[in-house]
Backbone as JSON, one array per atom type, in Angstrom:
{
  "sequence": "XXXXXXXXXXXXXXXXXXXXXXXXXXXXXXXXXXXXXXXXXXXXXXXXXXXXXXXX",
  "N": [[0.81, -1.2, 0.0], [1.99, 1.44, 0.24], [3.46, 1.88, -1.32], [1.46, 2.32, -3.27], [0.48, 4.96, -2.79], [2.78, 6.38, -2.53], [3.66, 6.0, -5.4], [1.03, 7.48, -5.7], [1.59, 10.4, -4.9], [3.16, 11.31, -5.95], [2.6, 11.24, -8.79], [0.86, 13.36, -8.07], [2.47, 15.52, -7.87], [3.9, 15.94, -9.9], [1.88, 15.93, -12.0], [1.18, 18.86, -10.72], [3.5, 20.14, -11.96], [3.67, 19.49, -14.73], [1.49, 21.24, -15.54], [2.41, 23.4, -14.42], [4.52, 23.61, -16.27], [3.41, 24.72, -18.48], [1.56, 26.54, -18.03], [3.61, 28.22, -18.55], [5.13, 27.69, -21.01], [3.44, 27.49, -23.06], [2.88, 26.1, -24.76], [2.13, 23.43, -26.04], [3.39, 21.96, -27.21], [6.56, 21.73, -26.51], [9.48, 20.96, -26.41], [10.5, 20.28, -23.82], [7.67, 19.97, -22.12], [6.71, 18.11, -23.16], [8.05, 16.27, -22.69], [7.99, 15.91, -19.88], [4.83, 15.17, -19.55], [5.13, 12.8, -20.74], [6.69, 11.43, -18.57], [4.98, 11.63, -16.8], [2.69, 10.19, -17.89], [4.21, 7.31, -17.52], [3.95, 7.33, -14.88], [1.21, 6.69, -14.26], [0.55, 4.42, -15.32], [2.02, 3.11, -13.71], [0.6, 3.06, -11.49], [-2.01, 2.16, -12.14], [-1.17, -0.18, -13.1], [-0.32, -1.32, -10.31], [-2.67, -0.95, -8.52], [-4.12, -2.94, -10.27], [-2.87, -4.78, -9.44], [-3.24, -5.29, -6.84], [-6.35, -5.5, -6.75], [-6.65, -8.39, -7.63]],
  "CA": [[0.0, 0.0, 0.0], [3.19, 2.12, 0.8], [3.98, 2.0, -2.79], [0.63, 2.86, -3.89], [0.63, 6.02, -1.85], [3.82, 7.05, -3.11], [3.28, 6.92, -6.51], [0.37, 8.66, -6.17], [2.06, 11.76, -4.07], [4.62, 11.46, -7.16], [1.41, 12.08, -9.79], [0.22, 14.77, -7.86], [3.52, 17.0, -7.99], [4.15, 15.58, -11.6], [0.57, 17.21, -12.64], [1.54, 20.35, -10.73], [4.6, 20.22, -12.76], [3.24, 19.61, -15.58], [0.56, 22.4, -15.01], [3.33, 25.0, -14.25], [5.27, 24.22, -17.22], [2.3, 24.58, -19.6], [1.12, 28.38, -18.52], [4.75, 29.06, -18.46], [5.43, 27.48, -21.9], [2.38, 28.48, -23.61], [3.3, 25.63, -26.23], [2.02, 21.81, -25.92], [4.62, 20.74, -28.11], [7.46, 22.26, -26.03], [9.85, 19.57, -25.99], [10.13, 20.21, -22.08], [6.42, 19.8, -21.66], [6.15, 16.62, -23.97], [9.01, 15.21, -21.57], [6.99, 15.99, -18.45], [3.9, 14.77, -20.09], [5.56, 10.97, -21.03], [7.23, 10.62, -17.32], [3.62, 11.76, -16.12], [1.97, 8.92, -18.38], [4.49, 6.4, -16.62], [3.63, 7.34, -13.52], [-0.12, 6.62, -14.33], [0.79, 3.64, -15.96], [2.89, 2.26, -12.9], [-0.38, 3.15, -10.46], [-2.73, 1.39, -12.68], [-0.75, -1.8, -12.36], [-0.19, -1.78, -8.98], [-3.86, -1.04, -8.57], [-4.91, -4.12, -10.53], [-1.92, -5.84, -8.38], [-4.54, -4.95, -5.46], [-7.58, -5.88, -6.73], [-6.87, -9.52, -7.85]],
  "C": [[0.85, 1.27, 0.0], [3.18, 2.73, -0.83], [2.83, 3.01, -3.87], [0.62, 4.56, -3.43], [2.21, 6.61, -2.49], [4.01, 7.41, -4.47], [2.01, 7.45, -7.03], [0.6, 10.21, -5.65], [3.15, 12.18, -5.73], [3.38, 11.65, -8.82], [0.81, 12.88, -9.2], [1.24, 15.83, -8.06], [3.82, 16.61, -9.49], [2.79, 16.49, -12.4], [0.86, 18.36, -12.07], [2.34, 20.89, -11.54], [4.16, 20.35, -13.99], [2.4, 20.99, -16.02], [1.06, 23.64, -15.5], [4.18, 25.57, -15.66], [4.28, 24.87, -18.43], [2.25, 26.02, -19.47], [3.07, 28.65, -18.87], [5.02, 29.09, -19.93], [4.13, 27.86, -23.22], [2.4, 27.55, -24.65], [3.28, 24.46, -25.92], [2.87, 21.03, -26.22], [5.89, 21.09, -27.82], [8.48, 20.97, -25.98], [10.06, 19.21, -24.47], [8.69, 19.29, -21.17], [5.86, 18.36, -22.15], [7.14, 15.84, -22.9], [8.25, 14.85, -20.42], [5.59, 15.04, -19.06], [4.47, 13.05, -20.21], [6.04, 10.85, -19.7], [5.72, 10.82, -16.4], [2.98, 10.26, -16.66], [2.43, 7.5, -17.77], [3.91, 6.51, -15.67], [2.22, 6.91, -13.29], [-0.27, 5.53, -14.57], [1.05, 2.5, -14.69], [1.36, 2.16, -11.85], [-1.33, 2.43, -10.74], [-2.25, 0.14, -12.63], [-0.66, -2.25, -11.5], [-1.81, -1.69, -8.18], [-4.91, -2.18, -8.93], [-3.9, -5.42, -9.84], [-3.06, -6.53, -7.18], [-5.81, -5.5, -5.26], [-7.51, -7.11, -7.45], [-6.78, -10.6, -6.68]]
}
C-alpha cells in the first residue's frame, strides 16, 4: 500500500509540474512539456498496475 501512496504523491507534484510548465510554456509541443507529459503517463501507468496488483 506504501507504494501505492507514493506513486500517487509522485502524480500529484508531476501534474503540478506539468501544469506550471504549460502556462509558463504556452506551447504543448514544447519539448520540455512533452518530456513531463511521457514521465507523467508512466507514472499513471505504474499506479494502474499496482492497482490491478490490489484488486486480484
Amino acid at each position: 500500500m506504501e507504494k501505492i501512496e507514493a506513486v500517487n504523491k509522485k502524480i500529484c507534484e508531476m501534474r503540478q509540474l506539468l501544469q506550471d510548465l504549460i502556462n509558463e510554456k504556452s506551447n504543448l509541443l514544447d519539448p520540455e512539456v512533452i518530456i513531463v507529459s511521457q514521465e507523467l503517463d508512466k507514472a499513471l501507468n505504474e499506479y494502474n498496475n499496482l492497482l490491478k496488483k490490489v484488486n486480484k
